[in-house]
VOZAZA-805270 format. One line per 2 residues: number of its first residue (from 1); their letters; for each residue x, y, z of C-alpha. Coordinates in steps of 0.001 Angstrom, whole numbers, plus 500000, padded with zeros to 6 digits. Each point is the difference from the previous one (the first is absolute). Layout:
BEGIN
NUM> A> X/Y/Z; ...
END
This chain:
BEGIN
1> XX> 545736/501604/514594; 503186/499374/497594
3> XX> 500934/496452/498766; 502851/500449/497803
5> XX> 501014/502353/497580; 498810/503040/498399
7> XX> 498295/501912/502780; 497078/501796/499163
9> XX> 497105/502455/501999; 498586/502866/499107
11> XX> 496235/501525/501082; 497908/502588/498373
13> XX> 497097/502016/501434; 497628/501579/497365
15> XX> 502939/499525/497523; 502691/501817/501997
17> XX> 502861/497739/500699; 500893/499627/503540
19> XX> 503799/500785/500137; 502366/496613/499862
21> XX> 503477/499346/499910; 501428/496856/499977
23> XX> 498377/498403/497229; 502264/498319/497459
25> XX> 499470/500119/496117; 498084/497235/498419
27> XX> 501808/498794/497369; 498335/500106/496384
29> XX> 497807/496641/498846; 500943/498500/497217
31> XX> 497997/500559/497039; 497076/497272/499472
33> XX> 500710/497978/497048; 497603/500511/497290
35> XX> 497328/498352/500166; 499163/497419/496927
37> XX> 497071/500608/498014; 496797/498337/501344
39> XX> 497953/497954/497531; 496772/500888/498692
41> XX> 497267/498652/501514; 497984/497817/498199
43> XX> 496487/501532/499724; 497645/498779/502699
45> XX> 496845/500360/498016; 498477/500615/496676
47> XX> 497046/501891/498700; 499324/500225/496456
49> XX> 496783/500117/497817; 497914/502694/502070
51> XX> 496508/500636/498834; 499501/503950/501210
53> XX> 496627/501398/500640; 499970/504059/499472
55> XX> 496557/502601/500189; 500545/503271/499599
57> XX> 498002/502085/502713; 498251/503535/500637
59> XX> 502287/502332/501760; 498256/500622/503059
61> XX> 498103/496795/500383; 501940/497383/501884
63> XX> 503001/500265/503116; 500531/496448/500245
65> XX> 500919/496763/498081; 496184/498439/501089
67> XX> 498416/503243/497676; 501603/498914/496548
69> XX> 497137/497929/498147; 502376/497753/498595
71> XX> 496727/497761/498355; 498863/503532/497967
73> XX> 499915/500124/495614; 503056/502177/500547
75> XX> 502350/497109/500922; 502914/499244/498380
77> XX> 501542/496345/500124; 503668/499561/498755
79> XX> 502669/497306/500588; 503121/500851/501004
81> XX> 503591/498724/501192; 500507/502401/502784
83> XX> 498091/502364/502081; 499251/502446/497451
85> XX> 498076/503597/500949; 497959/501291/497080
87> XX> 500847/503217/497460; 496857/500465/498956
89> XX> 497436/500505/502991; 501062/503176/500878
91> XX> 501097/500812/503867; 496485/498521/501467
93> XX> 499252/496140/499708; 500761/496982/501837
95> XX> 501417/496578/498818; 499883/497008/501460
97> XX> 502933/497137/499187; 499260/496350/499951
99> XX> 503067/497581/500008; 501257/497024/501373
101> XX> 503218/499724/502502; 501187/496892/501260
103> XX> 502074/500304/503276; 502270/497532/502405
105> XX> 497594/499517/502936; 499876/501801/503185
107> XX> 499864/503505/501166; 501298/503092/497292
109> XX> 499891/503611/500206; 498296/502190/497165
111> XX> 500231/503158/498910; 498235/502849/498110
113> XX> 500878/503344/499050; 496820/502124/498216
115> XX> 498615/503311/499494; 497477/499967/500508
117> XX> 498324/496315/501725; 500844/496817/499722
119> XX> 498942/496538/501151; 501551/496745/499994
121> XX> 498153/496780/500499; 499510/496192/499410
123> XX> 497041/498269/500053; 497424/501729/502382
125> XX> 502823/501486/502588; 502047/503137/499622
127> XX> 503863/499905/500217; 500583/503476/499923
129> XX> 497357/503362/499806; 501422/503269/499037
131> XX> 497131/501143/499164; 498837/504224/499881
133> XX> 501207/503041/498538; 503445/500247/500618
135> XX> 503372/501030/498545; 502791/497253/498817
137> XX> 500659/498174/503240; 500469/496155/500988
139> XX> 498287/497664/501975; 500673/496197/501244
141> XX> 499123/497272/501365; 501026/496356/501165
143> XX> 497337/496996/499073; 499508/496554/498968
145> XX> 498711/499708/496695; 497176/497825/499249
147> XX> 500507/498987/496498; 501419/501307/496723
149> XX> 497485/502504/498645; 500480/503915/500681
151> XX> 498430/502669/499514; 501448/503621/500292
153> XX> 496920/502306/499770; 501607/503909/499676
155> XX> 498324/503817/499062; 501338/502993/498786
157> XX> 498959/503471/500910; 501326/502754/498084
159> XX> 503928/500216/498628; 502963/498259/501375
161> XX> 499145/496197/499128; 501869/497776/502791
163> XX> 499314/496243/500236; 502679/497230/500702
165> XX> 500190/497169/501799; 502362/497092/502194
167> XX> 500115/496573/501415; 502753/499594/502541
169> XX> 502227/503143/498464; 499305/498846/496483
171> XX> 498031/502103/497724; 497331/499712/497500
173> XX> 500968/500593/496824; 497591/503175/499644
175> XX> 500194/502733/497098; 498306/503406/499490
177> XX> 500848/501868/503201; 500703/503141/499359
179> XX> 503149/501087/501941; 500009/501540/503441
181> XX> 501482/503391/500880; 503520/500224/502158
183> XX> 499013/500894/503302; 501367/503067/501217
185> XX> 503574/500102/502137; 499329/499769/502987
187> XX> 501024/503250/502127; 502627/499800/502380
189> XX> 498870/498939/503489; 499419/502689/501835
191> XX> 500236/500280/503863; 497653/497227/502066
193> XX> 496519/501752/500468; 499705/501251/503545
195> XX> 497395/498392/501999; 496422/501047/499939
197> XX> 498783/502966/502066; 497278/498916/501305
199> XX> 499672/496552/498013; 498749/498171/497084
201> XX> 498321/502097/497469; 498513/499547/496883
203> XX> 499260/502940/497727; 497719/501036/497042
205> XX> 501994/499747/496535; 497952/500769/497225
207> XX> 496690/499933/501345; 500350/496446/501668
209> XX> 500963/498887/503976; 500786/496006/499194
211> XX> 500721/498427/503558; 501783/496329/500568
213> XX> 497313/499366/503087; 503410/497474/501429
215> XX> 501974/503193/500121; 499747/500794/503504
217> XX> 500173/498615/503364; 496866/498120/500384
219> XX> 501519/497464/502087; 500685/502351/502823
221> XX> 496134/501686/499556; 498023/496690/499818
223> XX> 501379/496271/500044; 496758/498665/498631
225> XX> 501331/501803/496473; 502104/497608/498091
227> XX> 502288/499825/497034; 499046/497953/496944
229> XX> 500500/499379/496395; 498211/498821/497350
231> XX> 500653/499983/496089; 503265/501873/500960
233> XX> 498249/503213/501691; 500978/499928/503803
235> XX> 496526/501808/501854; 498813/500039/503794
237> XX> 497563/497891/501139; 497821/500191/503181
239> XX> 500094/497191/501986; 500393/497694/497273
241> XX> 499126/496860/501916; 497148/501080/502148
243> XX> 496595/498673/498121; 497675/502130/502155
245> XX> 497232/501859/497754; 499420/502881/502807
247> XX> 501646/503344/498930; 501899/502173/503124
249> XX> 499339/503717/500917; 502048/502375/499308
251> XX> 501538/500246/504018; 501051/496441/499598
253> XX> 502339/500095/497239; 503216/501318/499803
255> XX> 500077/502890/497245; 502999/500106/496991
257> XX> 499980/503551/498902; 502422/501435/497050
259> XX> 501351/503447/499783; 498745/501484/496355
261> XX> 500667/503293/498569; 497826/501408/497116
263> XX> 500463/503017/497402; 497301/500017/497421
265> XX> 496905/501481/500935; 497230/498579/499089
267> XX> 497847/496367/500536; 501759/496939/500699
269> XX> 498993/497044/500226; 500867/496729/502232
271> XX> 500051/496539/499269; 501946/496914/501319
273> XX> 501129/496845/498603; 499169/497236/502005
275> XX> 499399/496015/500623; 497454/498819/501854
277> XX> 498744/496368/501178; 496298/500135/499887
279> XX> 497468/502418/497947; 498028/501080/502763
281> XX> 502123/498701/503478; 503646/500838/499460
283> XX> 499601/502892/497699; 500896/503292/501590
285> XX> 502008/502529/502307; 499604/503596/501129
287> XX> 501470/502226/498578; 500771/504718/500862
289> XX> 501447/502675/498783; 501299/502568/502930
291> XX> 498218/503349/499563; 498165/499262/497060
293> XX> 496428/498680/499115; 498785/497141/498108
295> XX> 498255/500734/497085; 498055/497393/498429
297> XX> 498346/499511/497262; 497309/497304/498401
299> XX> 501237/497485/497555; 499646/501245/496496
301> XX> 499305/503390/500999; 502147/503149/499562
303> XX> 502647/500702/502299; 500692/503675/498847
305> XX> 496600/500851/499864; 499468/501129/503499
307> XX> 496484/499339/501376; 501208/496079/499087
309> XX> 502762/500404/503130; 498750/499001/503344
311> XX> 502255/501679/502465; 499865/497018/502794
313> XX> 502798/501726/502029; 503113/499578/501450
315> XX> 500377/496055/501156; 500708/496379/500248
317> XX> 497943/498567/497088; 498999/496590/499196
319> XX> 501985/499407/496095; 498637/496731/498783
321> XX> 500376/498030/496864; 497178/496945/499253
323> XX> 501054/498235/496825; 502571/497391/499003
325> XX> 501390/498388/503206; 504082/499340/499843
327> XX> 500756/502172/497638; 501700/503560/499550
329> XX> 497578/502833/499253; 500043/503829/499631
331> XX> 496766/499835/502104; 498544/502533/502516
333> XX> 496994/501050/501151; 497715/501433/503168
335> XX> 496474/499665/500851; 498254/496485/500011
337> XX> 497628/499164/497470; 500448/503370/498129
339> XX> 503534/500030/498650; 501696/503421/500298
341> XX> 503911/500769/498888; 502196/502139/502102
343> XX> 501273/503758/499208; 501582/502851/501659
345> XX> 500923/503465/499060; 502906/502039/500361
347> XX> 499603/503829/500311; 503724/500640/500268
349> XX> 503304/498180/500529; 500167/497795/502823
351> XX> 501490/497330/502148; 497826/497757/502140
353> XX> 499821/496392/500809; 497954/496786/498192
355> XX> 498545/497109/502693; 500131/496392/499767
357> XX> 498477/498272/502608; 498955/496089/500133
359> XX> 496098/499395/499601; 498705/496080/499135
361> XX> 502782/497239/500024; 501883/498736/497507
363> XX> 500117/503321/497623; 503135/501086/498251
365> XX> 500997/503160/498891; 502512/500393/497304
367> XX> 500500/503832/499031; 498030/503194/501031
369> XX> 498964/502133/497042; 499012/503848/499595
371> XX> 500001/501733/496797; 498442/503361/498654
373> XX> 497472/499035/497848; 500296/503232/497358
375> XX> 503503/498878/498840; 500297/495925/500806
377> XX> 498280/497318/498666; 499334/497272/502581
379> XX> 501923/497345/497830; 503041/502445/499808
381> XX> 500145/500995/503612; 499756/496055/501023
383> XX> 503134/499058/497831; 502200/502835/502091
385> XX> 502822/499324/501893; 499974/501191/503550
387> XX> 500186/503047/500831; 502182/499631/503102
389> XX> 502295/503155/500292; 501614/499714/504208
391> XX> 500371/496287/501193; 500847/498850/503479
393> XX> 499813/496842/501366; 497924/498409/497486
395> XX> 499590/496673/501317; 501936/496437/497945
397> XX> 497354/499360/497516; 502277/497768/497938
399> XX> 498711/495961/499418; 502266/497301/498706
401> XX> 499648/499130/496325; 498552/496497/501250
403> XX> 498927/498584/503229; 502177/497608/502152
405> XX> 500258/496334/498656; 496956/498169/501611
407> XX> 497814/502662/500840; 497380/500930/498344
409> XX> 499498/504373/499374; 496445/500127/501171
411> XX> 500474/498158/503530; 499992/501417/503588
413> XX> 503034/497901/500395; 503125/501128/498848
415> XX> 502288/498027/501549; 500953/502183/503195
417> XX> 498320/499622/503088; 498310/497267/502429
419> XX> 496409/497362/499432; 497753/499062/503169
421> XX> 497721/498359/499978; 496456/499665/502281
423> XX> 497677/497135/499687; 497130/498263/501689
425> XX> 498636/496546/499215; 498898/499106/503332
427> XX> 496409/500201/500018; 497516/500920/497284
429> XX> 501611/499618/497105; 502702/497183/499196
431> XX> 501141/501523/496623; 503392/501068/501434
433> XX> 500920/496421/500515; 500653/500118/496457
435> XX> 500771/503860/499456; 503070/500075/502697
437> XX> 501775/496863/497976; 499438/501692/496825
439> XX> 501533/503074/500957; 502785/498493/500916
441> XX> 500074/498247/496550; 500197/503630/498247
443> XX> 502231/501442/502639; 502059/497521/499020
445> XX> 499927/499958/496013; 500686/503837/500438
447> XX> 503335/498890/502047; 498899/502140/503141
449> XX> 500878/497925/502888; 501916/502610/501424
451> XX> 497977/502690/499610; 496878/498447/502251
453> XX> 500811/501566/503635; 496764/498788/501463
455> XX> 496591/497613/499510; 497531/499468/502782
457> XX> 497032/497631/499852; 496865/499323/502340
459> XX> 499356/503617/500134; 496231/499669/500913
461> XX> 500211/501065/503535; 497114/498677/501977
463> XX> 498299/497243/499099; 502105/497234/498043
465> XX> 499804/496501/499406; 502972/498090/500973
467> XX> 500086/497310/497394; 499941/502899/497417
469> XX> 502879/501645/501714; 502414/496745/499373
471> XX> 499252/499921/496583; 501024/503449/499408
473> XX> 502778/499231/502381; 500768/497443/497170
475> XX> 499477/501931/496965; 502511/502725/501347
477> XX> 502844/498275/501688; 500436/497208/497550
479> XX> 499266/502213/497127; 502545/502061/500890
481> XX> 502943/497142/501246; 498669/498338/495872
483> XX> 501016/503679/498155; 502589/501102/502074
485> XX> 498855/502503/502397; 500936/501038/503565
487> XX> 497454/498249/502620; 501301/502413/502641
489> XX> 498271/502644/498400; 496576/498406/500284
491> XX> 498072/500602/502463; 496490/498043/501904
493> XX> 497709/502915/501001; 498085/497638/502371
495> XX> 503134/499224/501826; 502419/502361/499070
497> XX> 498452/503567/499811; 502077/501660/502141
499> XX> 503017/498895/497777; 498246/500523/496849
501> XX> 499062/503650/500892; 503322/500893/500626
503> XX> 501471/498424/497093; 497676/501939/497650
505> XX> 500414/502808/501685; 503786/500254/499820
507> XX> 499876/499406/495968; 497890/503089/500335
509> XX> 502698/501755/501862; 502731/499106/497600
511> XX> 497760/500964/497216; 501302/503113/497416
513> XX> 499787/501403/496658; 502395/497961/498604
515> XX> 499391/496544/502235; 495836/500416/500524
517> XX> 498055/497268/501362; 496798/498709/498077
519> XX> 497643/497913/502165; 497994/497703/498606
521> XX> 496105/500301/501836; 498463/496636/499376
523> XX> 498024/499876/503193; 498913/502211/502697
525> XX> 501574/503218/500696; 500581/499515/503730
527> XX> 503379/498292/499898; 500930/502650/497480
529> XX> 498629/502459/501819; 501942/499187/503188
531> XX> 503367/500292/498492; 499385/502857/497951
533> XX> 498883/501909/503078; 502889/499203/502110
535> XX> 502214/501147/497234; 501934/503711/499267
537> XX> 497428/501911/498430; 502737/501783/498274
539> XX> 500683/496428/498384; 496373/499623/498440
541> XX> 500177/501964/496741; 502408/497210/498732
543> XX> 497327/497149/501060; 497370/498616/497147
545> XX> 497548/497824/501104; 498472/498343/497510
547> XX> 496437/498273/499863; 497265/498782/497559
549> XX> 496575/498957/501902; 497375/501953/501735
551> XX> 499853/496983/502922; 503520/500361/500824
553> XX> 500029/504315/500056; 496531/499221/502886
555> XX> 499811/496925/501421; 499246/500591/503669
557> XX> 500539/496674/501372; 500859/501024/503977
559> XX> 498956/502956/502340; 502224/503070/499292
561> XX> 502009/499109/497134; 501205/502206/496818
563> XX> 498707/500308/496382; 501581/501255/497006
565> XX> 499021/503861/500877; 501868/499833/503256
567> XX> 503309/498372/498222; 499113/503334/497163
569> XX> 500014/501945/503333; 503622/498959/500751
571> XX> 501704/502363/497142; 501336/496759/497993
573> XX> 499106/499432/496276; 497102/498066/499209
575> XX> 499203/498292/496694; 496943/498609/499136
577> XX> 500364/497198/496934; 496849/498472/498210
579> XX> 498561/496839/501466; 502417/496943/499267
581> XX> 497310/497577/500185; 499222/499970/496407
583> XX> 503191/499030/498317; 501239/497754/502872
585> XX> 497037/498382/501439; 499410/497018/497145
587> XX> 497059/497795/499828; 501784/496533/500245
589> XX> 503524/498489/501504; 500394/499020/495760
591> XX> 500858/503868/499891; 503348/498895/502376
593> XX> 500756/496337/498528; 503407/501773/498847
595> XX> 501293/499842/503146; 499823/496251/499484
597> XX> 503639/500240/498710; 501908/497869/501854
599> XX> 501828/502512/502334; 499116/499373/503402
601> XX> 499807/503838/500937; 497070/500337/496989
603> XX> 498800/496518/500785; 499306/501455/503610
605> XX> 498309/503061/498787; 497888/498253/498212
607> XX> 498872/498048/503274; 499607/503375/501928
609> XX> 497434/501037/497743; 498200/497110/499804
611> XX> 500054/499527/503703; 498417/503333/500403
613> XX> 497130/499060/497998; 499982/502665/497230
615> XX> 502066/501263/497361; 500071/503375/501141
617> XX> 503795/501647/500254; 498573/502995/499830
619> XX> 501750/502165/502561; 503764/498574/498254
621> XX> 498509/502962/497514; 500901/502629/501819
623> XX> 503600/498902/500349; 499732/499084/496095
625> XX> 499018/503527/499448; 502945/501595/502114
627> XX> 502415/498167/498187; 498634/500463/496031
629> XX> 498071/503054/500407; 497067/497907/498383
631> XX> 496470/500644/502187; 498376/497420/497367
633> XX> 501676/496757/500775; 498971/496562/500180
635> XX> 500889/496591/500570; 501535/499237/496557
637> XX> 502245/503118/499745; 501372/499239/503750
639> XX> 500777/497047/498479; 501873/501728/497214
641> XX> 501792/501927/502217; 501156/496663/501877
643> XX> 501375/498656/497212; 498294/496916/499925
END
């Protein structure tokens, strides 16, 4: 459309122009005045009088900031007014910086550049880690600090001295960097690389295969594989929220394998880098290479010596790690209680494939490693880039710089999708009296009252006692009408079943990757069963149902009723958290006296647990844990988190 003068449309496809005629000529802007000079800002910080730390090192004796002995007789203390790198130690030692920084408070973003690590902290916590053997480069981060005392901890190994530093696009006032080459022009871009035949590939270059395990499709192969990050490394994790210790078989996994093409001939070996939960539960997947057998070989033993190499075959094998929970490692290894490293050999160039495929829960997988062990050293080959040569559809592994505003990075809840809820209270036990109005408390203080799509209570089918069934009749309906939640979504499972069925099972039917449902189990299965049942099966991948107690998963309170196997059974996601019982089951009502604050929604609460005869919330933990991603909360950092 055309309103007023100076018509204008033209189209392009690919850079041709679509012929047009008709356009008229835009007249010339007038030049932009000049703009006036800007002030200089006035510094935002200062940092003077810096007592420096420096030990000269053995080549060949540390790869990290942690292996300079910085309490040695070869320490050197100096004062300085700047960040100042040492002439005399040669191109191997380490230095650490002490100073003193004071900033405006809040959040502000820091900076290093080394060559090679660096580390930048205050008090016990690090701000940023650019730590390892690596060329110039940058790295930083956004934090709060926590007082006024730094310390910049930096090693050097071999020529090319590189250390500098910024607060908020400010730098350091740092001296004795030696300077850093041009780069190269870059070439003229050439023509866009046609697409793969046949795929992704990686291939060898210079006796290593490094693989980014996110670099292919793992969504479409296996759902239960996840993307994560942590300390800035993004990594696949199998089901990351699943806390069963059983292990699958092979035939009940989906399988990631990655096309690799090798040259040297020779032995190779294999390793991963990988995170894992617990040291003996969450600790390991298979692992194959197509066409070509495992050899393995003892701990400590000889690899090229060839009566140490067990040929096991060509298979899925178990790679575990069992040290060091949470952390990354370069850690693989086959054959319980008799640690053995993996190898392969290559007779003549080749292309085959490397398999991935999930085996405990909660295990993350960073990079896949090969290298030929006559020309590599491990510590070389794990600081290459990969070696990805043909790429085609490699999946969006990209993660914002910070999460959302009010949610927290480690949480199941990330502020898309639907909460139901499923709760007894009518016989047995009368601690969701107090657990249903506390939910609705944190529900609340997290600002979801549009996000809860269904609660239903009285879910002991059976045998009830109908006293017990008003009070939880009570402690959901005014709870909800106190916080500001819809009572038409809340549903009686005595007297409303039917209704309650079918309004779980249409939030099941509406449910997808990017609006999935998470159910809250805090009773028996039945109910949940029920709807889940009647529901597209199709729909069930992007359903979580979340529990914490072994008498919820099999309480068999009526003839033919369903556990928490036959809700596994219905293809929907199940996560298991620890018991909730011991942060938010308190031994006296004094544990709750700061509800006593005068608001009559808190001054209620405080009368629903009371009424019920305990202080035990404890099943308002698994909603605490969807929201902050913390499996280790209790009754004073719910109240925290509700501000009060």
């Amino acid at each position: 459309f055309q309103y007023g003068k100076a018509k204008c449309l033209r189209a392009w496809v690919d850079g041709t122009l679509i012929q047009s005629t008709g356009n008229e000529p835009a007249p010339e802007p007038a030049p932009a005045p000049a703009p006036e000079p800007a002030p200089a800002p006035a510094p935002a910080f200062t940092v003077s009088r810096i007592k420096r730390r420096c030990a000269s090192v053995t080549m060949g004796t540390f790869r990290k900031v942690a292996d300079v002995n910085f309490n040695g007789l070869n320490v050197v203390e100096t004062m300085h007014d700047e960040i100042s790198l040492p002439s005399d130690l040669g191109d191997y030692f380490g230095c650490k910086f002490y100073f003193k920084m004071e900033l405006p408070s809040g959040e502000h973003t820091y900076k290093l550049e080394s060559n090679d690590g660096s580390l930048l902290s205050t008090g016990s916590r690090t701000l940023v880690n650019h730590d390892g053997m690596h060329a110039c480069s940058q790295k930083s981060a956004t934090a709060t600090p926590s007082g006024e005392d730094y310390v910049l901890t930096y090693f050097q190994y071999g020529k090319a001295k590189c250390l500098r530093a910024w607060v908020d696009g400010q730098l350091i006032q740092t001296t004795g960097n030696e300077p850093v080459p041009a780069p190269e022009p870059a070439p003229e871009p050439g023509p866009s690389p046609s697409p793969c035949d046949g795929g992704t590939k990686w291939e060898e270059r210079n006796g290593v295969v490094m693989i980014e395990a996110e670099n292919i499709d793992f969504r479409s192969i296996d759902e239960k594989w996840t993307l994560e990050q942590k300390e800035g490394e993004s990594y696949i994790e199998y089901e990351k929220y699943n806390n069963w210790e059983g292990v699958y078989k092979i035939d009940e996994v989906g399988k990631l394998c990655y096309p690799v093409s090798f040259k040297s001939t020779g032995l190779w070996s294999f390793e991963y880098k990988n995170i894992n939960a617990h040291n003996t539960e969450h600790n390991d997947a298979f692992i194959m290479m197509k066409d070509v057998p495992w050899l393995v070989v003892r701990n400590g033993e000889d690899p090229k010596v060839s009566w140490n190499q067990k040929n096991i075959g060509i298979k899925y094998q178990k790679a575990y790690r069992n040290r060091n929970p949470g952390t990354w490692l370069w850690d693989t290894h086959t054959i319980d209680h008799d640690a053995h490293k993996f190898y392969f050999k290559v007779d003549s160039p080749f292309s085959t494939e490397v398999c991935l495929a999930g085996r405990s829960t909660k295990f993350g997988v960073g990079k896949l490693l090969m290298y030929h062990i006559d020309t590599v050293p491990a510590w070389s080959a794990r600081e290459t880039s990969e070696s990805l040569s043909c790429q085609d559809s490699i999946p969006d592994t990209t993660f914002p710089s910070e999460p959302s505003p009010g949610l927290y990075p480690d949480a199941l809840w990330q502020g898309k999708g639907r909460i139901a809820q499923s709760y007894d209270g009518n016989i047995h036990d009368k601690d969701d009296w107090a657990a249903v109005p506390y939910m609705w408390a944190i529900l609340a203080a997290a600002g979801l009252q549009n996000k809860v799509v269904h609660v239903d209570y009285n879910n002991h089918l059976g045998t009830s006692y109908t006293n017990w069934e008003k009070e939880m009749t009570n402690s959901s309906r005014e709870g909800a009408s106190l916080f500001g939640f819809d009572n038409t979504r809340i549903y009686d499972d005595i007297t409303q079943l039917s209704a309650s069925v079918r309004s779980l099972k249409n939030e099941c039917d509406m449910s997808t990757s990017d609006d999935p449902l998470f159910i809250i189990a805090a009773g028996p299965m039945e109910t949940v069963w029920r709807s889940i049942a009647e529901s597209q099966a199709t729909k069930r991948k992007h359903v979580y149902v979340i529990s914490h107690h072994w008498w919820n998963d099999g309480h068999y309170h009526a003839p033919n009723v369903h556990r928490k196997q036959d809700v596994q059974a219905l293809g929907i996601n199940w996560i298991q958290i620890t018991d909730q019982n011991v942060g938010f089951k308190t031994g006296s009502m004094s544990d709750f006296t700061w509800l006593r604050n005068g608001d009559p929604k808190y001054e209620w609460l405080y009368d629903r647990i009371e009424t019920s005869g305990k202080p035990d919330v404890s099943d308002a933990g698994m909603l605490y844990w969807l929201i902050t991603g913390d499996m280790n909360g209790n009754v004073q950092k719910s109240r925290e988190f509700m501000g009060l």
